[in-house]
N, C-alpha and C positions, 0 to 999 in steps of 0.2 A: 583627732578629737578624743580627749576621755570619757571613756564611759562609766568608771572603776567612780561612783558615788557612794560618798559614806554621809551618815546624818549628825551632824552635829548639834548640842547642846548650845541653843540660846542664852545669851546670859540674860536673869531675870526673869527668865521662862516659869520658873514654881512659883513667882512670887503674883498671888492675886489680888492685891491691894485694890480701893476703886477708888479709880481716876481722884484727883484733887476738886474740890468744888471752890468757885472762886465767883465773888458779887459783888454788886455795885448798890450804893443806893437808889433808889427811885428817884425821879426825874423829881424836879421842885414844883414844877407846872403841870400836874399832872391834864390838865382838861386840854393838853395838847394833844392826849395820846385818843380824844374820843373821837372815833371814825375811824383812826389809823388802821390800816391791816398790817403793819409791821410786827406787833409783838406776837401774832397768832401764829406768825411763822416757828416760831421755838426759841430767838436768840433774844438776847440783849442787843436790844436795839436805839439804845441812848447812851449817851457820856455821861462822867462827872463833869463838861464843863458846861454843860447844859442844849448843848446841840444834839440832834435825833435824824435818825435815818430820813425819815420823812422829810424834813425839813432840807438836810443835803442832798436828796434827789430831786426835793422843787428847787433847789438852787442850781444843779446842773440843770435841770432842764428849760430852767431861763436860761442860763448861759446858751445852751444849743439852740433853743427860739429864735435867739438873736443874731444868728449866723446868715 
């Protein structure tokens, strides 16, 4: 087993840049999103092609109802 540790230099380690930010526009429908608790969670929770989290967890869970 070696014990003999040395620390090396990460590369990119000085550099403190912050993170990239990256967005979407707002949904088209927005009176979809009234009720939801999806967006209080913190994410983006909709597409640009107009489908939302909401909307695809009522869809799995028809699909599993119907098992």
């Amino acid at each position: 087993m070696k014990h003999d540790v040395t620390p090396e230099e990460k590369t990119g380690a000085g550099e403190t840049d912050p993170p990239a930010k990256y967005s979407l526009p707002l949904p088209k429908d927005l009176d979809r999103c009234i009720g939801c608790p999806y967006p209080g969670v913190g994410f983006i929770c909709w597409s640009p092609d107009g489908s939302c989290m909401r909307t695809d967890v009522e869809r799995f869970s028809r699909r599993s109802k119907g098992r």
